[in-house]
Backbone as XML, in Angstrom:
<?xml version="1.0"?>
<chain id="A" units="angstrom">
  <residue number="1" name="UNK">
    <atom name="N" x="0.855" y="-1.176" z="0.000"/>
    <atom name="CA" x="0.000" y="0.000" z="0.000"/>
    <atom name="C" x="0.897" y="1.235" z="0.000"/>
  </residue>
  <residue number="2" name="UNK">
    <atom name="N" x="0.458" y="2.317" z="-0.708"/>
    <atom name="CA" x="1.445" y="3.107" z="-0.567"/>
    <atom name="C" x="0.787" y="4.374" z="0.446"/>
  </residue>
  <residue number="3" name="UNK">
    <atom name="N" x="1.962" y="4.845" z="0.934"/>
    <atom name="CA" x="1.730" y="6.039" z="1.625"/>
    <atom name="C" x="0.725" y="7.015" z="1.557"/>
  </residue>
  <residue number="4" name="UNK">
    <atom name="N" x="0.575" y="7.485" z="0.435"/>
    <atom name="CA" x="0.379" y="8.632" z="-0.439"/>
    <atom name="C" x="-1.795" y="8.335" z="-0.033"/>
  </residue>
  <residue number="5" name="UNK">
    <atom name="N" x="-1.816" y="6.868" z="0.160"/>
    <atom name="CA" x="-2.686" y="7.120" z="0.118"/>
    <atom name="C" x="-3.639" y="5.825" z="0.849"/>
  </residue>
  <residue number="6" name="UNK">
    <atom name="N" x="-3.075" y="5.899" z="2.027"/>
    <atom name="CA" x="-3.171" y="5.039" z="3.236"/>
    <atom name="C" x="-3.435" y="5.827" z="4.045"/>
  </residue>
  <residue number="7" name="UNK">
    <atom name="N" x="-5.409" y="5.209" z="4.807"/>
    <atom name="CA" x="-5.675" y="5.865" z="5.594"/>
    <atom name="C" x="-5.857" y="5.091" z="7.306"/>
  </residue>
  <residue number="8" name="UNK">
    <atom name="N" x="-6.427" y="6.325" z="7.810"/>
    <atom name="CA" x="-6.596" y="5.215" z="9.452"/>
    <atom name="C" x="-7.927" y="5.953" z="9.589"/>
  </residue>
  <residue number="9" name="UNK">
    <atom name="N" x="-8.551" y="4.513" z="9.727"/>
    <atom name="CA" x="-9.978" y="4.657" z="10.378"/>
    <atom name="C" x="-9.687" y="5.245" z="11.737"/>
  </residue>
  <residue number="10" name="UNK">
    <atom name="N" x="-10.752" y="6.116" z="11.990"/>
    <atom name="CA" x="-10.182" y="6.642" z="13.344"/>
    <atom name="C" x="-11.639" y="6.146" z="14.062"/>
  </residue>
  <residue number="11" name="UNK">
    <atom name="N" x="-12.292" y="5.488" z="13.726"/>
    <atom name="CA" x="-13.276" y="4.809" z="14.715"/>
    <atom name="C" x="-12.323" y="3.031" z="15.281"/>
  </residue>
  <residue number="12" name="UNK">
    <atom name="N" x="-11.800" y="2.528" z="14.477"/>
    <atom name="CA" x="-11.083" y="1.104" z="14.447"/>
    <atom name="C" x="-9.447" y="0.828" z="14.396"/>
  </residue>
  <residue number="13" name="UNK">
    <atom name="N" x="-8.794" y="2.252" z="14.137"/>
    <atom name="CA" x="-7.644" y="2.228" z="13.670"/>
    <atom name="C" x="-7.360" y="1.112" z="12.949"/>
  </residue>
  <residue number="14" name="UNK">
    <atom name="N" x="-8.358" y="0.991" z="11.710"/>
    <atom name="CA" x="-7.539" y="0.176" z="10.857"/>
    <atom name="C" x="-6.931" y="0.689" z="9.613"/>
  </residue>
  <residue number="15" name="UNK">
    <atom name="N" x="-5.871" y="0.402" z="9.020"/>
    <atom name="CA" x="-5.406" y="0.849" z="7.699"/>
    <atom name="C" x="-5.702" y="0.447" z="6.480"/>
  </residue>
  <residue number="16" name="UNK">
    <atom name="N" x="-6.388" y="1.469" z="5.812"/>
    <atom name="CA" x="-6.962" y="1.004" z="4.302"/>
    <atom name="C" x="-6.744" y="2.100" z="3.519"/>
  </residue>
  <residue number="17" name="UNK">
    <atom name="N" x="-7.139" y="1.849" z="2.043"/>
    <atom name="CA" x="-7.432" y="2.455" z="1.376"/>
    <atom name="C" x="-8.399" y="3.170" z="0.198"/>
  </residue>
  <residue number="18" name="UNK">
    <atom name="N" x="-9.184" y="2.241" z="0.773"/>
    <atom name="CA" x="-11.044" y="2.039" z="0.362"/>
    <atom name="C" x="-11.468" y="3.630" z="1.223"/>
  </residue>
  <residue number="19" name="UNK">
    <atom name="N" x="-12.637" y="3.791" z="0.215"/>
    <atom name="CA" x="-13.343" y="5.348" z="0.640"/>
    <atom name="C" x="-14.118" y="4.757" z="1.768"/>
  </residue>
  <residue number="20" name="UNK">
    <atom name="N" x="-14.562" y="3.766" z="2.703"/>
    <atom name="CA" x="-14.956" y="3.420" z="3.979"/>
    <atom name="C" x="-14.267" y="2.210" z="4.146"/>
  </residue>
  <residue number="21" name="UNK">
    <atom name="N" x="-13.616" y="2.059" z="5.735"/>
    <atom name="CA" x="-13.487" y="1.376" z="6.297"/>
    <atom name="C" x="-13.717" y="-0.496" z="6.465"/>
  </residue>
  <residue number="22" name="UNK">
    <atom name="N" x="-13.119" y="-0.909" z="5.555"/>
    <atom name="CA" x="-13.193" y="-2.540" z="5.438"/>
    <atom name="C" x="-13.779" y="-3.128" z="6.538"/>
  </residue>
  <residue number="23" name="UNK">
    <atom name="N" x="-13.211" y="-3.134" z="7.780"/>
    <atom name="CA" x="-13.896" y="-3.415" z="9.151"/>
    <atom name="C" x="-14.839" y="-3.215" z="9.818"/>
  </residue>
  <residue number="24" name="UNK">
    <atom name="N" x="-15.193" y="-1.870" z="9.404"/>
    <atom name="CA" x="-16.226" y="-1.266" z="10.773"/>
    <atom name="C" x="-16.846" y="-0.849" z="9.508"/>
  </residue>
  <residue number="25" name="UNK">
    <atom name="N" x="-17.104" y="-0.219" z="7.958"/>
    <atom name="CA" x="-17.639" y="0.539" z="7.210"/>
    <atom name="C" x="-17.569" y="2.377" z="7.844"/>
  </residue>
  <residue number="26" name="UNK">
    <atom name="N" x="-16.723" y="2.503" z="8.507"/>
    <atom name="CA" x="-16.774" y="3.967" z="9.255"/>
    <atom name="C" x="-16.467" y="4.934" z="7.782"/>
  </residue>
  <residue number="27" name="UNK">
    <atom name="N" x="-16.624" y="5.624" z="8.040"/>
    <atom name="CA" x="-15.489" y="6.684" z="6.637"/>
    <atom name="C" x="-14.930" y="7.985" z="7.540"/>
  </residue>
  <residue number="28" name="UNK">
    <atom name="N" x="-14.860" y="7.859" z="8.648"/>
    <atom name="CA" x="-14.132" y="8.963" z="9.469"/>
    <atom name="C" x="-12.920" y="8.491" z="9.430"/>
  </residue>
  <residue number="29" name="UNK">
    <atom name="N" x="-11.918" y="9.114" z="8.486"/>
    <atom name="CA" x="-10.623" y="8.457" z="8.686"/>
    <atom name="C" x="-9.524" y="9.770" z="8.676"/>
  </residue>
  <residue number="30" name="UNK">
    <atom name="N" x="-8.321" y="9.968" z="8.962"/>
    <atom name="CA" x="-7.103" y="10.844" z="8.333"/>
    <atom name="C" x="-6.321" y="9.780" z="7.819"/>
  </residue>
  <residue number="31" name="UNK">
    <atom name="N" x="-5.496" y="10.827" z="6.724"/>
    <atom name="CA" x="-4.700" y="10.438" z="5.853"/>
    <atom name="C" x="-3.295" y="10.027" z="6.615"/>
  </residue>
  <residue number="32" name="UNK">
    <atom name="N" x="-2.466" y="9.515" z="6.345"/>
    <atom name="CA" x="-1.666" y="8.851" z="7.339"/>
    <atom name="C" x="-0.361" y="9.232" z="6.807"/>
  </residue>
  <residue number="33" name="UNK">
    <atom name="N" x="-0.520" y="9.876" z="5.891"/>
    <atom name="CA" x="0.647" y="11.139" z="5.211"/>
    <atom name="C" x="0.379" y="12.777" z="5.587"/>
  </residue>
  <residue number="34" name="UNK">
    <atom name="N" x="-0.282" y="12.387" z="6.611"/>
    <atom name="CA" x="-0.153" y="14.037" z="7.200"/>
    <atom name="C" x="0.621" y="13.806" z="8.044"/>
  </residue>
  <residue number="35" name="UNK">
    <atom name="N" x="0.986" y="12.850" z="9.021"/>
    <atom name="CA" x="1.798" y="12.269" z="10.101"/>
    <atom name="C" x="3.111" y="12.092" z="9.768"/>
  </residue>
  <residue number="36" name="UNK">
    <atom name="N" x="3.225" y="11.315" z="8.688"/>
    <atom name="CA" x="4.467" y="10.511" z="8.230"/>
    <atom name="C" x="4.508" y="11.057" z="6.698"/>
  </residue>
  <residue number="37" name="UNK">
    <atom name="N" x="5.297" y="12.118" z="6.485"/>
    <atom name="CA" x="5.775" y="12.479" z="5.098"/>
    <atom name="C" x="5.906" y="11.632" z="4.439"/>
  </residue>
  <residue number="38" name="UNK">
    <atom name="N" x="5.442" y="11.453" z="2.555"/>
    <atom name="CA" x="6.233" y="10.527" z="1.942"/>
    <atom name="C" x="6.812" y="11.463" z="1.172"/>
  </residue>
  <residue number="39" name="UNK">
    <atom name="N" x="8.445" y="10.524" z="0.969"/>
    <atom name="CA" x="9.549" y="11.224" z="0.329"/>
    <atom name="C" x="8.727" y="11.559" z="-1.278"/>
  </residue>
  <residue number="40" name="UNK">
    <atom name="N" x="9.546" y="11.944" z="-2.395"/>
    <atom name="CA" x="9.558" y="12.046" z="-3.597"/>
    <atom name="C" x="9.944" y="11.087" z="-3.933"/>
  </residue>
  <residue number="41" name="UNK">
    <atom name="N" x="9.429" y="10.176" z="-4.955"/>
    <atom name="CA" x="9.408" y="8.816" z="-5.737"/>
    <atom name="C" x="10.525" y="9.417" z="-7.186"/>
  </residue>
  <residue number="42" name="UNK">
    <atom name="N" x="10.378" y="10.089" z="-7.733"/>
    <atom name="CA" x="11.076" y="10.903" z="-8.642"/>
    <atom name="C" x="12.477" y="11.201" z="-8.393"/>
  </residue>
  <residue number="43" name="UNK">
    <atom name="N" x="13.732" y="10.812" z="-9.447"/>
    <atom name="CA" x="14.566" y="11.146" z="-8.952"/>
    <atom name="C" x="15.319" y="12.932" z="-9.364"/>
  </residue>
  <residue number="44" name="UNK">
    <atom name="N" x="14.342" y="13.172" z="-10.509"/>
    <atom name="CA" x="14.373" y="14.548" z="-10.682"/>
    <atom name="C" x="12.912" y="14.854" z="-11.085"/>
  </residue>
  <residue number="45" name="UNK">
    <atom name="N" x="12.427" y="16.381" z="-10.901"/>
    <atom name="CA" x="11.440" y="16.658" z="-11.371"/>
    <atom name="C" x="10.866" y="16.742" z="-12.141"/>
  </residue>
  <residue number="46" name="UNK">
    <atom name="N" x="9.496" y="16.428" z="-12.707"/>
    <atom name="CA" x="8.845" y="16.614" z="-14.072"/>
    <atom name="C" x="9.407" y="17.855" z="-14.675"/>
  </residue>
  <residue number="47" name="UNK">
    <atom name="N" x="9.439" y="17.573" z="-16.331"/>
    <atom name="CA" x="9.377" y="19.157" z="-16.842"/>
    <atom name="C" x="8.366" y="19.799" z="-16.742"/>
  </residue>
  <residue number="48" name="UNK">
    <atom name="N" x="8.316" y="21.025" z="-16.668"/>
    <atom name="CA" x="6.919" y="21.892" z="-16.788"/>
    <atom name="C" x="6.736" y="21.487" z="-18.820"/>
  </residue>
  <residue number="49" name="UNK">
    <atom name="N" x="6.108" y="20.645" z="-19.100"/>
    <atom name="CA" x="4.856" y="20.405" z="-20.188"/>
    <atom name="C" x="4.023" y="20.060" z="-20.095"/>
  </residue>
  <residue number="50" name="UNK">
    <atom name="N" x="3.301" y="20.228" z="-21.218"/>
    <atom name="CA" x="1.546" y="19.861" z="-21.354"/>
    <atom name="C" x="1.470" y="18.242" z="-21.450"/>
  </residue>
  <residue number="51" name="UNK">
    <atom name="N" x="0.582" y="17.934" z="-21.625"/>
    <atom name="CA" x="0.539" y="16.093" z="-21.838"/>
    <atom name="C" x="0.399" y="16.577" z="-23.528"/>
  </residue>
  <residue number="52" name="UNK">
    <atom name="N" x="-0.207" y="17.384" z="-24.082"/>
    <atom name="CA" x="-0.306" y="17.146" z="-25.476"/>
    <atom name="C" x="1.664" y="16.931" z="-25.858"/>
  </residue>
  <residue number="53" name="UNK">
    <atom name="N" x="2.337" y="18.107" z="-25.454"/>
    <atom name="CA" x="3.499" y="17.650" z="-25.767"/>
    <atom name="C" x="4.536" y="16.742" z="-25.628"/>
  </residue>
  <residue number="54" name="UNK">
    <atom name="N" x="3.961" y="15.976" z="-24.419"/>
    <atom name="CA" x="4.732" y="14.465" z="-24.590"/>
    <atom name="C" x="4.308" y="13.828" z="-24.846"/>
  </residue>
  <residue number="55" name="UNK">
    <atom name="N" x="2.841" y="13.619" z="-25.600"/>
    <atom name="CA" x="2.603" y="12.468" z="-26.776"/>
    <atom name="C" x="3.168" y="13.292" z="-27.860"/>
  </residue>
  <residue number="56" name="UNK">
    <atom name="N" x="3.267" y="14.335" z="-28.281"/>
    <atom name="CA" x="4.184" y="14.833" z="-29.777"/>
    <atom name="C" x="5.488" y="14.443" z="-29.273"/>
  </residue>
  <residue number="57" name="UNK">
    <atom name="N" x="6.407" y="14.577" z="-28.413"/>
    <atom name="CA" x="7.953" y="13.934" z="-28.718"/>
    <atom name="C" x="7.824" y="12.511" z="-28.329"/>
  </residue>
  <residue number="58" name="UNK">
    <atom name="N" x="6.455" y="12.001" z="-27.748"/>
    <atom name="CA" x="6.516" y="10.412" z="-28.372"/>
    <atom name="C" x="6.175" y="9.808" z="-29.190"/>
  </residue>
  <residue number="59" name="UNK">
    <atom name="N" x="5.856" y="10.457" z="-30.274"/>
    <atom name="CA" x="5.229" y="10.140" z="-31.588"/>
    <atom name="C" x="6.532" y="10.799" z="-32.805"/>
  </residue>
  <residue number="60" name="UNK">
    <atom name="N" x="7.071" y="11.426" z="-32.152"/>
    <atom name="CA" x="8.304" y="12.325" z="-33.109"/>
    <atom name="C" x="9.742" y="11.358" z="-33.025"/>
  </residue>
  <residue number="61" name="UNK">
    <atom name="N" x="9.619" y="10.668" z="-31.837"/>
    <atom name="CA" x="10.775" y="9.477" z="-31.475"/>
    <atom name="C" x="10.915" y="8.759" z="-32.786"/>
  </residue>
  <residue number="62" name="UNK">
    <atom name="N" x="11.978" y="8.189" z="-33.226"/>
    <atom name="CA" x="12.050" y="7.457" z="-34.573"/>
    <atom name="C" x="12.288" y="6.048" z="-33.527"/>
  </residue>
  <residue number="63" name="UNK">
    <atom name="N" x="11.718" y="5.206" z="-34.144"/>
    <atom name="CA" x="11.041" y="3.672" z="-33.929"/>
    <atom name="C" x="12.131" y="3.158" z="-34.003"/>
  </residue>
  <residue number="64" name="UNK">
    <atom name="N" x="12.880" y="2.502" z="-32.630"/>
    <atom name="CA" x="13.843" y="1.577" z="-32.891"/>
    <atom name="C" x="13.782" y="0.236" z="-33.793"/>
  </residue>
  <residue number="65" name="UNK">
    <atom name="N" x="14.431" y="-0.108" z="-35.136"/>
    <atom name="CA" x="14.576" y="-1.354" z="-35.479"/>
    <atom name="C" x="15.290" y="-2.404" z="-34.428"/>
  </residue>
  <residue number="66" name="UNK">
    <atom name="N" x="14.074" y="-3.815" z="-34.290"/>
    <atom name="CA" x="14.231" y="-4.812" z="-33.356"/>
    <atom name="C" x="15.771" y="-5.491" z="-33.785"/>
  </residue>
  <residue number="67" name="UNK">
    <atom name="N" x="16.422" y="-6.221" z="-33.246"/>
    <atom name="CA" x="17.858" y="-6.495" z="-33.794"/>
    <atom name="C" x="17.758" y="-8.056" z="-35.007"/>
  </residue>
  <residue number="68" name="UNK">
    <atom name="N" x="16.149" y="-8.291" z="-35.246"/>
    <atom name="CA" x="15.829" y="-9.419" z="-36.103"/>
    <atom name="C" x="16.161" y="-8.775" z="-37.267"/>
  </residue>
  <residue number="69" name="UNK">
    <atom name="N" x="15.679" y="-7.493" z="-37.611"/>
    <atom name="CA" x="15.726" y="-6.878" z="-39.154"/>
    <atom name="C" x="17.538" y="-6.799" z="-39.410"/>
  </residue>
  <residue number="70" name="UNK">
    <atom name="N" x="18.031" y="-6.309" z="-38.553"/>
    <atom name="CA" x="19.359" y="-6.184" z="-39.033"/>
    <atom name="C" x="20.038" y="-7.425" z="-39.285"/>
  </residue>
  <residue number="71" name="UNK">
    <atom name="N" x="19.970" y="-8.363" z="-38.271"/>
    <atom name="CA" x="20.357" y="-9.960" z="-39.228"/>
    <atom name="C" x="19.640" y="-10.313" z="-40.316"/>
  </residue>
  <residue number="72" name="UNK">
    <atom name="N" x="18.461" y="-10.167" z="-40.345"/>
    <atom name="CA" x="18.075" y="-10.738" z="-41.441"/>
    <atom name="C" x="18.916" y="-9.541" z="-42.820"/>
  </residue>
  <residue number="73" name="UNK">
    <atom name="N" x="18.693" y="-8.024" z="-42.556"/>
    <atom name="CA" x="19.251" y="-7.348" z="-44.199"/>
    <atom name="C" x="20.581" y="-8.161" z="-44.492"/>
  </residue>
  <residue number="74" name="UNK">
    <atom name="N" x="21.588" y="-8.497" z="-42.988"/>
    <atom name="CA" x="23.086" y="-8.960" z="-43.219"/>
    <atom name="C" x="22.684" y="-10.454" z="-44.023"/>
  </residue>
  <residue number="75" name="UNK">
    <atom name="N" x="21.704" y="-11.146" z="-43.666"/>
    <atom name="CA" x="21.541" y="-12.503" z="-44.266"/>
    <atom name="C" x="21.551" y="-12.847" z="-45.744"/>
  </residue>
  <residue number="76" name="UNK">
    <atom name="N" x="20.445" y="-11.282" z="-46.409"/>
    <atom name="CA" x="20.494" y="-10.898" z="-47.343"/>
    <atom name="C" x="21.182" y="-10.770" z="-48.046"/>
  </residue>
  <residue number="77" name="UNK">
    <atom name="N" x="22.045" y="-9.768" z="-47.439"/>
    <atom name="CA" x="23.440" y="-9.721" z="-48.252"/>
    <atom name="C" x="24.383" y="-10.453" z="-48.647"/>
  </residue>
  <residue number="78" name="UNK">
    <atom name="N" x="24.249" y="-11.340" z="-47.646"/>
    <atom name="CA" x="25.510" y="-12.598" z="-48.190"/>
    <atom name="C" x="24.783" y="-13.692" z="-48.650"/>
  </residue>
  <residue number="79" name="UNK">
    <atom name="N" x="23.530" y="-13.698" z="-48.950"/>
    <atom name="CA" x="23.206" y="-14.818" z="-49.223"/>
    <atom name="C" x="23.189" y="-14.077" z="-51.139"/>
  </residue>
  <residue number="80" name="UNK">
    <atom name="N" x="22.453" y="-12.352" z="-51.286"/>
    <atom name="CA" x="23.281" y="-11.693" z="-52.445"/>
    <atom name="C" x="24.955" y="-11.988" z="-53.191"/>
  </residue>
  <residue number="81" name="UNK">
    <atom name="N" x="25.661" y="-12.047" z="-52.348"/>
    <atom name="CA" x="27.274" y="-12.184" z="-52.425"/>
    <atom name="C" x="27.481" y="-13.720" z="-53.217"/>
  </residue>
  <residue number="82" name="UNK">
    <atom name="N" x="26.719" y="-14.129" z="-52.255"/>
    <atom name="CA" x="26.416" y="-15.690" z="-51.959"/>
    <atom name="C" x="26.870" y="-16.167" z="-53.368"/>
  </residue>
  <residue number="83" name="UNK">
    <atom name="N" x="25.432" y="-15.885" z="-53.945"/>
    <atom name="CA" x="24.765" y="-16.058" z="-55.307"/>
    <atom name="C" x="25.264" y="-15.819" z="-56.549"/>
  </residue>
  <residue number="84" name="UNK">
    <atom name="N" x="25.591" y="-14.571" z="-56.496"/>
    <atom name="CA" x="26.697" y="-13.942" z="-57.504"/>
    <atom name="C" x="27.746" y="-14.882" z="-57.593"/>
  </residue>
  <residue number="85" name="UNK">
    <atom name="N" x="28.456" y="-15.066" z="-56.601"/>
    <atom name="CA" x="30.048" y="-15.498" z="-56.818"/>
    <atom name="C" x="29.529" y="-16.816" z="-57.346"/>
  </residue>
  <residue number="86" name="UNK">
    <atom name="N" x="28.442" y="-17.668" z="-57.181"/>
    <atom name="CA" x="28.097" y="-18.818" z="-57.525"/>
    <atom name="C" x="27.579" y="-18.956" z="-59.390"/>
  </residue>
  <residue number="87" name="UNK">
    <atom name="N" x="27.008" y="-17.667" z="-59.276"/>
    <atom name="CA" x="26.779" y="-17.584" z="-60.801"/>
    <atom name="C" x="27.981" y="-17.016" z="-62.027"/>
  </residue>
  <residue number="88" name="UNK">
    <atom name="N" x="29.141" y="-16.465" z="-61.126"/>
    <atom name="CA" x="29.970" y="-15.859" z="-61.694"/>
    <atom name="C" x="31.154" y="-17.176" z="-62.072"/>
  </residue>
  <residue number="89" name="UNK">
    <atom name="N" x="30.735" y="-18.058" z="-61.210"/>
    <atom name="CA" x="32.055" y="-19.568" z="-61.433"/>
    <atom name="C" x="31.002" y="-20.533" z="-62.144"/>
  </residue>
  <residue number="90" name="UNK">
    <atom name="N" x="29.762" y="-20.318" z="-62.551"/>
    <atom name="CA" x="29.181" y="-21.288" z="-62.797"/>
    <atom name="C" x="29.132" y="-20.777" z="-64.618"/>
  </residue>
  <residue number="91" name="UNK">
    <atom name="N" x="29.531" y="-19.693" z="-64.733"/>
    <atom name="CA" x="29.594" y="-19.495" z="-66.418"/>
    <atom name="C" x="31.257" y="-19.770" z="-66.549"/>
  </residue>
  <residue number="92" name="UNK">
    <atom name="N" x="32.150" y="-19.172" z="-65.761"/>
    <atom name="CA" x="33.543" y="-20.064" z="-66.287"/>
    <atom name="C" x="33.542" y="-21.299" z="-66.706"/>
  </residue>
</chain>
């Protein structure tokens, strides 16, 4: 459960995070991060942008090729090389 949003029934002191009380159904509760700070999860801060602009520089990212395409063009090629040198001794 995380901090941020772990409460205490203050009729049962029990800890949840349901909008009433699992045990008793109470909904008189405090937040249990007014007591006990939680740190920053982040190891640096967001930039100040919009959400529209980080789906545009994630849509502007160029698409890594998986490392299958590049063996296979190299496969290509020598199986190209391949061929040639085979057709080039096969007319001598």
């Amino acid at each position: 459960m995380q901090l941020r949003v772990a409460r205490l029934c203050l009729d049962c002191e029990e800890i949840h995070a349901a909008r009433t009380c699992p045990r008793c159904t109470s909904e008189t509760f405090a937040l249990i991060s007014r007591w006990v700070p939680a740190p920053e999860r982040r190891e640096r801060p967001r930039p100040d942008t919009t959400e529209a602009d980080t789906y545009r520089a994630l849509l502007n990212e160029p698409a890594e090729k998986p490392p299958s395409h590049r063996w296979l063009k190299s496969g290509a090629m020598l199986a190209t090389i391949g061929l040639g040198g085979w057709l080039l001794r096969r007319r001598r």
